[in-house]
PyMOL commands that place a pseudoatom at each C-alpha (Angstrom):
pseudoatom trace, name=CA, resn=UNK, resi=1, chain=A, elem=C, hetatm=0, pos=[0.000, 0.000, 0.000]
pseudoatom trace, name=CA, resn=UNK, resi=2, chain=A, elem=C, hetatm=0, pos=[1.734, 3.483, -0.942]
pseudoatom trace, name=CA, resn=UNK, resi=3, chain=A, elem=C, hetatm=0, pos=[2.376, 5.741, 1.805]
pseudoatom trace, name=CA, resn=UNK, resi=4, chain=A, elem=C, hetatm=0, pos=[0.238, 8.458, 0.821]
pseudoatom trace, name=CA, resn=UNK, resi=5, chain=A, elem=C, hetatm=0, pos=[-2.646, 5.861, 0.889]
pseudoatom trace, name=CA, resn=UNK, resi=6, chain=A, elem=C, hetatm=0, pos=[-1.712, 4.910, 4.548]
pseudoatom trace, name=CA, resn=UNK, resi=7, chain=A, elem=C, hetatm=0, pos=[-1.897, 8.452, 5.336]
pseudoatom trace, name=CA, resn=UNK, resi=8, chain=A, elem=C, hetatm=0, pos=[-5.239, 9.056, 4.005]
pseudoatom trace, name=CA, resn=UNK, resi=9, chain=A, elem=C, hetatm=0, pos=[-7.004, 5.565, 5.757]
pseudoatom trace, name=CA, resn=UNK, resi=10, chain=A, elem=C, hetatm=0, pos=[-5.320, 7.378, 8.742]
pseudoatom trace, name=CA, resn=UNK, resi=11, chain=A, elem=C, hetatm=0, pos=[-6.292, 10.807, 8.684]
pseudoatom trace, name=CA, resn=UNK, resi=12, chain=A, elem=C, hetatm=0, pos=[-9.799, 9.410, 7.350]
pseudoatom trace, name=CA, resn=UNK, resi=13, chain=A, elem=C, hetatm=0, pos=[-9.857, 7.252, 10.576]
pseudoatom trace, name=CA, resn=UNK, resi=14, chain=A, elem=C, hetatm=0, pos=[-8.590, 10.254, 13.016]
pseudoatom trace, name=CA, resn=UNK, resi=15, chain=A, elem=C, hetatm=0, pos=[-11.784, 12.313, 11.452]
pseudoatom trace, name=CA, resn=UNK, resi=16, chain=A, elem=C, hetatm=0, pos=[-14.320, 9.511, 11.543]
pseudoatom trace, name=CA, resn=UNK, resi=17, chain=A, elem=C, hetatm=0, pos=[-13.065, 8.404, 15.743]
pseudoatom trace, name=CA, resn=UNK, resi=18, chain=A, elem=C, hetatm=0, pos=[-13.612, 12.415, 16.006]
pseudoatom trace, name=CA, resn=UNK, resi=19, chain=A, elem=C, hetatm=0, pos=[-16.678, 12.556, 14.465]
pseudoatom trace, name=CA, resn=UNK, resi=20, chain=A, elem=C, hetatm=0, pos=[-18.246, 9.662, 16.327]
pseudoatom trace, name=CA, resn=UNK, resi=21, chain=A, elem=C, hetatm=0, pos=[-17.042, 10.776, 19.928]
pseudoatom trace, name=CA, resn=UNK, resi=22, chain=A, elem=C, hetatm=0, pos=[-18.757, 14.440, 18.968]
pseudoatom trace, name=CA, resn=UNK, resi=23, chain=A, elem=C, hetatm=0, pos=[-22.010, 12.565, 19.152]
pseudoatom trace, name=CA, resn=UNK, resi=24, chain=A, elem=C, hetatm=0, pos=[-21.663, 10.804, 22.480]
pseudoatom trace, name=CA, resn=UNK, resi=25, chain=A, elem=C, hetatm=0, pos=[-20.153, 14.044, 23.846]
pseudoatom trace, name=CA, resn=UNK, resi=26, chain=A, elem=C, hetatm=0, pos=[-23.324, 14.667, 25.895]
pseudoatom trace, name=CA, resn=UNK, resi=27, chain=A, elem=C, hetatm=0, pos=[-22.531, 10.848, 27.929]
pseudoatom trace, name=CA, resn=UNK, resi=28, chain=A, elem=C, hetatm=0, pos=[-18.514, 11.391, 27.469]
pseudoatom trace, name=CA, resn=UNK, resi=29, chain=A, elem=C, hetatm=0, pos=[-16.310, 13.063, 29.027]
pseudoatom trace, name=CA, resn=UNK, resi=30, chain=A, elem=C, hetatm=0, pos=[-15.602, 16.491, 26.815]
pseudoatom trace, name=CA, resn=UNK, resi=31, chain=A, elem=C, hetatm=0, pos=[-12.239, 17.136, 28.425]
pseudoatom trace, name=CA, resn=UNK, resi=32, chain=A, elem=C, hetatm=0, pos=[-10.848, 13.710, 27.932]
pseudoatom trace, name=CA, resn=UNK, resi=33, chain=A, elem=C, hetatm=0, pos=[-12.206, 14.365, 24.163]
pseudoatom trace, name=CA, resn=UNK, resi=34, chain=A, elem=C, hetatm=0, pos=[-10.508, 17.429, 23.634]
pseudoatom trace, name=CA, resn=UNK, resi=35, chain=A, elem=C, hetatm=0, pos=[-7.097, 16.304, 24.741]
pseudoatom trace, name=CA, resn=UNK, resi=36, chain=A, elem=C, hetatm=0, pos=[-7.548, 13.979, 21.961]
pseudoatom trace, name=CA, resn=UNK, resi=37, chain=A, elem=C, hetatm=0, pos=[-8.319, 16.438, 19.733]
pseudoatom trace, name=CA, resn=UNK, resi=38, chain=A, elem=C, hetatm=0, pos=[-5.418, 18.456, 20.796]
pseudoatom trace, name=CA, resn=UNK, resi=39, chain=A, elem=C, hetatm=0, pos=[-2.789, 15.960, 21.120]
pseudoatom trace, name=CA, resn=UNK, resi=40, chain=A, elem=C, hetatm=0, pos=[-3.944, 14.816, 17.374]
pseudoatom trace, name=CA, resn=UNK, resi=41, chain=A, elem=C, hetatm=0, pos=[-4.213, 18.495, 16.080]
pseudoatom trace, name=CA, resn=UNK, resi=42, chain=A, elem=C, hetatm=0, pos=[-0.254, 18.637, 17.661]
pseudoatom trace, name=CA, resn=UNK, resi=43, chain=A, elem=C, hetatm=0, pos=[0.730, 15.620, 16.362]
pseudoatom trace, name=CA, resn=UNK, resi=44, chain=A, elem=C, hetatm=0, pos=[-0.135, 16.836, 12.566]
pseudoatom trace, name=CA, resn=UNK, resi=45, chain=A, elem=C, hetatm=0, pos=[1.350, 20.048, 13.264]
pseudoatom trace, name=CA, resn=UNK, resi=46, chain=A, elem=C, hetatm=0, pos=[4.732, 18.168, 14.639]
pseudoatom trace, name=CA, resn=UNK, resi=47, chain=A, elem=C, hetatm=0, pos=[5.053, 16.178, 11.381]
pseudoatom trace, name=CA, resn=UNK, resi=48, chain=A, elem=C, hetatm=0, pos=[4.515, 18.962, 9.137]
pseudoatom trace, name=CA, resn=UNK, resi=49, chain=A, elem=C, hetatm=0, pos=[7.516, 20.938, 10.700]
pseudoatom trace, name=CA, resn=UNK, resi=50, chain=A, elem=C, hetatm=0, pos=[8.920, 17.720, 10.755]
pseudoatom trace, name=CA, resn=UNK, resi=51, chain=A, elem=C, hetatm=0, pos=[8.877, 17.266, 7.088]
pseudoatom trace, name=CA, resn=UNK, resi=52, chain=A, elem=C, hetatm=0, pos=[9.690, 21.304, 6.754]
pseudoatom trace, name=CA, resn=UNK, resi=53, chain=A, elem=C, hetatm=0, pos=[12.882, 20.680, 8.201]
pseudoatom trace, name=CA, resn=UNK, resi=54, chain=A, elem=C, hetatm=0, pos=[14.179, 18.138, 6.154]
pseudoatom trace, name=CA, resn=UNK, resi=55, chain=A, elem=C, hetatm=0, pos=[17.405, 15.821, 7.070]
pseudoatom trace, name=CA, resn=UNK, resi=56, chain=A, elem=C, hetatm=0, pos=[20.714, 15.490, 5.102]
pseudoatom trace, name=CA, resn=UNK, resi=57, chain=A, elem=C, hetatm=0, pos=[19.967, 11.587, 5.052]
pseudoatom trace, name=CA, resn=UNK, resi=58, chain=A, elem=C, hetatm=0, pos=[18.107, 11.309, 1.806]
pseudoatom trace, name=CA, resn=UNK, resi=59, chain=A, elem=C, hetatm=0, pos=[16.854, 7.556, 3.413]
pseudoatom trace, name=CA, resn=UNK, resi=60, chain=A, elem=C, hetatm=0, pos=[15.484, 9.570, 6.542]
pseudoatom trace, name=CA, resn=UNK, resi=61, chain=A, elem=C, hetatm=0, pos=[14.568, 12.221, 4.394]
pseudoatom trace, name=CA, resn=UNK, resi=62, chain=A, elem=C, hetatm=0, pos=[12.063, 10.250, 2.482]
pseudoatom trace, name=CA, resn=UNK, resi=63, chain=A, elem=C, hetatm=0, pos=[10.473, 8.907, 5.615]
pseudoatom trace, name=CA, resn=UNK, resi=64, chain=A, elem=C, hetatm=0, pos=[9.350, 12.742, 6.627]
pseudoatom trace, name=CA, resn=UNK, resi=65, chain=A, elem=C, hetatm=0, pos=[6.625, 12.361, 3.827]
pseudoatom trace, name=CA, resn=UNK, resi=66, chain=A, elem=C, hetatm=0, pos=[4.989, 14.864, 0.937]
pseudoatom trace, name=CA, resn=UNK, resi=67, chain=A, elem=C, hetatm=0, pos=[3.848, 18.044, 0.693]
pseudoatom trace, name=CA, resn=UNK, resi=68, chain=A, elem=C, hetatm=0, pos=[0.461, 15.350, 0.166]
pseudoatom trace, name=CA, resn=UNK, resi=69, chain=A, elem=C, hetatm=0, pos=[1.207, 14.392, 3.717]
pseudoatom trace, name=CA, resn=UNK, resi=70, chain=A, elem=C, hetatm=0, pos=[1.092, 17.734, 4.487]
pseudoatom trace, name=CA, resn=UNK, resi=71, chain=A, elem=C, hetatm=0, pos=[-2.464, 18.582, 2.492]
pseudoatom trace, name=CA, resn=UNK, resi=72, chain=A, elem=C, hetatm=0, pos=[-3.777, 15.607, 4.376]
pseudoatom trace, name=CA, resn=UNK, resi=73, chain=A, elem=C, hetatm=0, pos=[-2.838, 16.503, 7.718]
pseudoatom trace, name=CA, resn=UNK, resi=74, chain=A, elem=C, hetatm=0, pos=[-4.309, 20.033, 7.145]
pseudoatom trace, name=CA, resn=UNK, resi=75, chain=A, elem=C, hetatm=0, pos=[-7.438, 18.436, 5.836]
pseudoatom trace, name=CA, resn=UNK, resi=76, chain=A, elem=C, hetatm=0, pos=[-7.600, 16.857, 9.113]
pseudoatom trace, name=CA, resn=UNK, resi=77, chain=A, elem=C, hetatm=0, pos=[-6.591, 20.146, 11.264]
pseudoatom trace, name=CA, resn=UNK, resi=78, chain=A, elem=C, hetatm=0, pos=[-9.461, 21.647, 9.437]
pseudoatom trace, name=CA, resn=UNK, resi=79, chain=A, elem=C, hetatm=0, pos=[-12.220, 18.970, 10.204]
pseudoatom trace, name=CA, resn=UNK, resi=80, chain=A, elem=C, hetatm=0, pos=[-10.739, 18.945, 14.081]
pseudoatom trace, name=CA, resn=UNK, resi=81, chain=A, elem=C, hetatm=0, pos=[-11.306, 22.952, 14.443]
pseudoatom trace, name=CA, resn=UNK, resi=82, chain=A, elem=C, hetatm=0, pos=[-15.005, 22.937, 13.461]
pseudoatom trace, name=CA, resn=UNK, resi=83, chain=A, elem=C, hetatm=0, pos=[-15.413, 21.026, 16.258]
pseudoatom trace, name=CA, resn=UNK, resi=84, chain=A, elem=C, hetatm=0, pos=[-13.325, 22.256, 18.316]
pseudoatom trace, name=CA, resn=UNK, resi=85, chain=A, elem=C, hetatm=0, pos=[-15.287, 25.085, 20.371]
pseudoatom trace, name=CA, resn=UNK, resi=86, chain=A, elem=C, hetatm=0, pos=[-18.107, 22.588, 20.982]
pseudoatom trace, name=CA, resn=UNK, resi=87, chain=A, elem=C, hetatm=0, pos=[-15.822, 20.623, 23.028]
pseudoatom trace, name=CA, resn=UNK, resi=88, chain=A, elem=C, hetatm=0, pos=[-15.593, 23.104, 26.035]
pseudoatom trace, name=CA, resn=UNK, resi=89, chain=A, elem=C, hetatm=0, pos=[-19.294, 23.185, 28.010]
pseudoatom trace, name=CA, resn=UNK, resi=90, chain=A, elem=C, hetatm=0, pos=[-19.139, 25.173, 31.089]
pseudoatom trace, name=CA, resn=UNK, resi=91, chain=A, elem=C, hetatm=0, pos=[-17.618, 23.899, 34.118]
pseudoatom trace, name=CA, resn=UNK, resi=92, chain=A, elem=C, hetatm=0, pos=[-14.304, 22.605, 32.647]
pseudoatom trace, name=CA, resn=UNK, resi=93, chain=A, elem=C, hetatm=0, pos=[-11.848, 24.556, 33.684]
pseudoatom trace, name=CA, resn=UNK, resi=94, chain=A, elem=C, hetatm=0, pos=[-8.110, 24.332, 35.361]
pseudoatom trace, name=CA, resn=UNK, resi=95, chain=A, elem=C, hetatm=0, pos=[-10.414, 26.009, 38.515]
pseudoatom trace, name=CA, resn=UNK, resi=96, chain=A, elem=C, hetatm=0, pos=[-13.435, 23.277, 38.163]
pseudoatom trace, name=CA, resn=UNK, resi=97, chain=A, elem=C, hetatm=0, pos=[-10.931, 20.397, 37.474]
pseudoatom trace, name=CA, resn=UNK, resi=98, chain=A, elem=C, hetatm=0, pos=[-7.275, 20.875, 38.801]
pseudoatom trace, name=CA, resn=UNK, resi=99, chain=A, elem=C, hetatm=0, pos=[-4.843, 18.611, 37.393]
pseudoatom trace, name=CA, resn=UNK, resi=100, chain=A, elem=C, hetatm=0, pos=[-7.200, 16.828, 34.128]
pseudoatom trace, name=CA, resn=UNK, resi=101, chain=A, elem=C, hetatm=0, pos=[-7.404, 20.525, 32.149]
pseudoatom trace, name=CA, resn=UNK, resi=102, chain=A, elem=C, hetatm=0, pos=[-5.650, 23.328, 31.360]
pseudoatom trace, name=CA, resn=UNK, resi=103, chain=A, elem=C, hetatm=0, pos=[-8.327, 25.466, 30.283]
pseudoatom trace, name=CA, resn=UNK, resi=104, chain=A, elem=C, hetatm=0, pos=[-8.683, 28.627, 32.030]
pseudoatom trace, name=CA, resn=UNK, resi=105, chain=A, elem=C, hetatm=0, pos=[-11.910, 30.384, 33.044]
pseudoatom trace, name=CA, resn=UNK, resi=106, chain=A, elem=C, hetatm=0, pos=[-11.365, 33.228, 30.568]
pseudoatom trace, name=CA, resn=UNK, resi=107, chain=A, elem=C, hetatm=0, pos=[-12.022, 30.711, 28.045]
pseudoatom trace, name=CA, resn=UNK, resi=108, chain=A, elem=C, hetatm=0, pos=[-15.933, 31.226, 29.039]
pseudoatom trace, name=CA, resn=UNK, resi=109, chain=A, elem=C, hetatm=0, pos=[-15.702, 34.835, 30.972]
pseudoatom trace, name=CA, resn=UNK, resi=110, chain=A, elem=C, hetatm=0, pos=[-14.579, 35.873, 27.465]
pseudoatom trace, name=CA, resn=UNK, resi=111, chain=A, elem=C, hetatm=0, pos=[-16.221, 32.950, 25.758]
pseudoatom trace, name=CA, resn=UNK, resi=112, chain=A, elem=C, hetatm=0, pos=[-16.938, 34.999, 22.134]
pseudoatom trace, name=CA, resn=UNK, resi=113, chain=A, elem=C, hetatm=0, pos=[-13.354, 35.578, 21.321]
pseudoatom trace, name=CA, resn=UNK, resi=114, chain=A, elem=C, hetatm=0, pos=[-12.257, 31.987, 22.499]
pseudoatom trace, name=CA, resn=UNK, resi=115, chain=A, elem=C, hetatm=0, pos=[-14.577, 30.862, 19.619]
pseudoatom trace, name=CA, resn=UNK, resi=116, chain=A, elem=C, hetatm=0, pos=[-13.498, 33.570, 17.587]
pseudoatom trace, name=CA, resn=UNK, resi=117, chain=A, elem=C, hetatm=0, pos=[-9.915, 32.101, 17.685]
pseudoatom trace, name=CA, resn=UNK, resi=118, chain=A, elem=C, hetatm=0, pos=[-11.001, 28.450, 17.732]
pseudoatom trace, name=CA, resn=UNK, resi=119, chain=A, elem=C, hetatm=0, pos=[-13.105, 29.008, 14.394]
pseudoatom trace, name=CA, resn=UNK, resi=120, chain=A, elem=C, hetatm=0, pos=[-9.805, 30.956, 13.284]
pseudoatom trace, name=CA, resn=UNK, resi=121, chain=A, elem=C, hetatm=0, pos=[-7.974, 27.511, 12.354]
pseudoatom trace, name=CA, resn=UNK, resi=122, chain=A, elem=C, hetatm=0, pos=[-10.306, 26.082, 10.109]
pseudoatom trace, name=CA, resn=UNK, resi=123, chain=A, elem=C, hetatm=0, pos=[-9.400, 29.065, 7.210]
pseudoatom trace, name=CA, resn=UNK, resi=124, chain=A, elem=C, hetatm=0, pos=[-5.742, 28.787, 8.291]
pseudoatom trace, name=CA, resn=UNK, resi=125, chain=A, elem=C, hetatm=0, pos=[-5.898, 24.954, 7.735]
pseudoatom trace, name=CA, resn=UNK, resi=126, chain=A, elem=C, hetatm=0, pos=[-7.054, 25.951, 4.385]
pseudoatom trace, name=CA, resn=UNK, resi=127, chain=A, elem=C, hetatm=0, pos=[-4.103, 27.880, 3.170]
pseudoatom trace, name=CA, resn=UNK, resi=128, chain=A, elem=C, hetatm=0, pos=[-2.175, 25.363, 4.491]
pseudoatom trace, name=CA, resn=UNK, resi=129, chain=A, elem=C, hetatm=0, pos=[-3.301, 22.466, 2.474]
pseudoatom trace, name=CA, resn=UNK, resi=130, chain=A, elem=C, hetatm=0, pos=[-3.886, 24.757, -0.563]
pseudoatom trace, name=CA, resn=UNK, resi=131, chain=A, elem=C, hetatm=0, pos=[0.114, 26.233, -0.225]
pseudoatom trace, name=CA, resn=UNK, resi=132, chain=A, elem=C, hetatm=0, pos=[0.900, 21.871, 0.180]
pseudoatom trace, name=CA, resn=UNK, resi=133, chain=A, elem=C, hetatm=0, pos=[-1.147, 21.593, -3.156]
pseudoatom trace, name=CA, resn=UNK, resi=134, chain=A, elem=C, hetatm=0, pos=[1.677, 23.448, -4.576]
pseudoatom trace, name=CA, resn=UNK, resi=135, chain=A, elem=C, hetatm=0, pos=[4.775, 21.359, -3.313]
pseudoatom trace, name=CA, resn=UNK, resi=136, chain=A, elem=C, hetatm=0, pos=[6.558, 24.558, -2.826]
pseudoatom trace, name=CA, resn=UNK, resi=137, chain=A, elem=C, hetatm=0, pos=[8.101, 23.968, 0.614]
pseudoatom trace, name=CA, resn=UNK, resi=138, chain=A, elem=C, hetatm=0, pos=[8.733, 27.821, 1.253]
pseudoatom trace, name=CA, resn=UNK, resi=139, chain=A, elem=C, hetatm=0, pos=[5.052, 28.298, 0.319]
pseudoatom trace, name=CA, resn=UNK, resi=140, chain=A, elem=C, hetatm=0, pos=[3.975, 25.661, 2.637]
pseudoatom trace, name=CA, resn=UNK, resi=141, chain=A, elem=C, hetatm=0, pos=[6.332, 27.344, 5.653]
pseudoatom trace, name=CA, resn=UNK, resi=142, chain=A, elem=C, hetatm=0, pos=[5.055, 30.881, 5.261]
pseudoatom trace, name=CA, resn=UNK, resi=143, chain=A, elem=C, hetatm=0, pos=[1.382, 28.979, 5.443]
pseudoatom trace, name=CA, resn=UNK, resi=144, chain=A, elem=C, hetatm=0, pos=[2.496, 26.904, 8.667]
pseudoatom trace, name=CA, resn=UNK, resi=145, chain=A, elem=C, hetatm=0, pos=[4.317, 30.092, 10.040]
pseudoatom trace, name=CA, resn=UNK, resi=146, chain=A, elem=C, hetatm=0, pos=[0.945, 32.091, 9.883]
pseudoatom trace, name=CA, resn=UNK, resi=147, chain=A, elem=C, hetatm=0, pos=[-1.185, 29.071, 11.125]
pseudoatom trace, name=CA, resn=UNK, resi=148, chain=A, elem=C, hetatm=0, pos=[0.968, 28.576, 14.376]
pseudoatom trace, name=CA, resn=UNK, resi=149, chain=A, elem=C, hetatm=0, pos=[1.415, 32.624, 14.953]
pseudoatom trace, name=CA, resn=UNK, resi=150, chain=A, elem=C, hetatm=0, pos=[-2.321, 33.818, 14.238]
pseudoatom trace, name=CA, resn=UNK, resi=151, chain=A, elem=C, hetatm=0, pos=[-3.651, 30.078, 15.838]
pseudoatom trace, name=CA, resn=UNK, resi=152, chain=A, elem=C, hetatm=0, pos=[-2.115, 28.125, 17.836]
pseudoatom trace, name=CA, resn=UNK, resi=153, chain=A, elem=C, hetatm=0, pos=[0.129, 30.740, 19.965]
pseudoatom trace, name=CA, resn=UNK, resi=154, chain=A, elem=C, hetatm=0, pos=[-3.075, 33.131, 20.587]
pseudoatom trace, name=CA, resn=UNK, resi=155, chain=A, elem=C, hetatm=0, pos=[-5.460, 30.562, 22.187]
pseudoatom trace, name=CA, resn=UNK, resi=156, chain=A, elem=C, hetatm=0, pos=[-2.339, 29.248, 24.522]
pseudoatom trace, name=CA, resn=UNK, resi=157, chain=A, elem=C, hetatm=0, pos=[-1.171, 32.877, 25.655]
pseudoatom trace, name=CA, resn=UNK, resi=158, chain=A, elem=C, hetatm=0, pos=[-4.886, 33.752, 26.253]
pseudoatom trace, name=CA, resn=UNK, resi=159, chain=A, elem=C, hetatm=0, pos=[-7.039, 30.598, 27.113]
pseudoatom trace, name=CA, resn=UNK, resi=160, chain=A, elem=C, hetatm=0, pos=[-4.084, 27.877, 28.313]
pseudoatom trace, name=CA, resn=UNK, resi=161, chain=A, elem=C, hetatm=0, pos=[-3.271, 27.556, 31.351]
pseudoatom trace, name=CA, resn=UNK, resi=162, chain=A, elem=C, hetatm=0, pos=[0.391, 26.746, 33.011]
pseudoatom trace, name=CA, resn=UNK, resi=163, chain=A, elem=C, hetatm=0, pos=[1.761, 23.209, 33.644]
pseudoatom trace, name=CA, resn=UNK, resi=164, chain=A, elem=C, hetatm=0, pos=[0.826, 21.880, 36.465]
pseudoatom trace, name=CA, resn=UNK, resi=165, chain=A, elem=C, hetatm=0, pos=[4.262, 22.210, 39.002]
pseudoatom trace, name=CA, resn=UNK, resi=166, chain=A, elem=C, hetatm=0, pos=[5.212, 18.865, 40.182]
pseudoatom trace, name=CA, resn=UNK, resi=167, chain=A, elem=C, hetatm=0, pos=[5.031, 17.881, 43.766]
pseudoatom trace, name=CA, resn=UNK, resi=168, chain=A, elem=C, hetatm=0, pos=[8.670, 17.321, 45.111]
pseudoatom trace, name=CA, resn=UNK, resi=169, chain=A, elem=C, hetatm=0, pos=[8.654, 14.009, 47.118]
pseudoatom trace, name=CA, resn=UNK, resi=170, chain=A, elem=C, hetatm=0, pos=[10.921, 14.540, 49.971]
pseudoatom trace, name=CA, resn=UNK, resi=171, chain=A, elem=C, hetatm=0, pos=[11.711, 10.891, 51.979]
for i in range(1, 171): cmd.bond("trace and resi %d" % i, "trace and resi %d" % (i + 1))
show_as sticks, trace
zoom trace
C-alpha cells in the first residue's frame, strides 16, 4: 500500500473516531475528548515541521513524507477545528478540574473571542493544504508560520493555562 494511501485511511480514521465521539459528547467526558483532539491536532502540526525541516539523510529524508502528507494533515486540522469550540461546556476549567485541564476560566468569561480564535484555524488549515497543493516547501512554511502565529500561539497565551508544578517528594 503506498504511503500516501496509509496516510489518508489514517487521517480518514482520526476524522471519523472524532466525528463519532462528537455525538456521544453529551454521555462522554468532553475534556478527555478534547485532549484527543489536541494531542492529534499537535501531532499533525509536529510532522509537518517535521517534514519542513528536512534531514541530510536522503533515506530519513524520504520517511518525513509529501507536501500530500502535508495537504492531508491540514485536511484533518481543518475537520478537528469545526469542532473544536463545541468541546468546552461550562464547568471545565483548570479552577473546576485541577490537574485533568488546562483550560482557564477566561475561556468562558470571554467565551466569544475563544470561539473567535477556535473558528480561526479552520481558514488557516485551508491555506495550508492549498500552499501543500503546490509542493513549494517555502510556500507551505510561510502557510504553517501564519497558522501557528495567528492560531495556535493566541489561544495558549490567552485561554491555556500553566503546567501543572510537580510535587517534590521529599523521603
Amino acid at each position: 500500500m503506498p504511503k500516501w494511501l496509509k496516510l489518508f485511511v489514517l487521517v480518514a480514521a482520526g476524522i471519523g473516531l472524532i466525528a463519532s465521539l462528537q455525538a456521544d459528547v453529551a454521555a462522554a467526558d468532553p475534556v478527555k475528548i478534547r485532549r484527543a483532539m489536541m494531542k492529534e491536532n499537535n501531532a499533525h502540526v509536529k510532522a509537518i515541521v517535521e517534514y519542513l525541516k528536512c534531514h541530510k539523510n536522503a533515506k530519513k529524508e524520504s520517511r518525513l513524507g509529501t507536501s500530500g502528507d502535508v495537504e492531508l494533515r491540514a485536511l484533518a486540522m481543518a475537520s478537528l477545528a469545526k469542532r473544536l469550540p463545541g468541546m468546552f461546556p461550562r464547568s471545565t476549567s483548570l479552577k473546576d478540574m485541577p490537574g485533568k485541564t488546562r483550560a482557564k476560566p477566561e475561556t468562558w468569561s470571554q467565551s466569544d473571542k475563544f470561539r473567535a480564535a477556535a473558528n480561526n484555524l479552520a481558514p488557516w488549515a485551508k491555506d495550508l493544504e492549498m500552499a501543500a497543493a503546490t509542493s513549494d516547501k517555502s510556500k507551505i512554511a510561510a502557510a504553517m508560520r501564519g497558522l501557528v502565529k495567528a492560531t495556535c500561539c493566541n489561544c495558549y497565551k490567552t485561554f491555556h493555562g500553566p503546567k501543572p508544578k510537580k510535587k517534590n517528594k521529599s523521603s
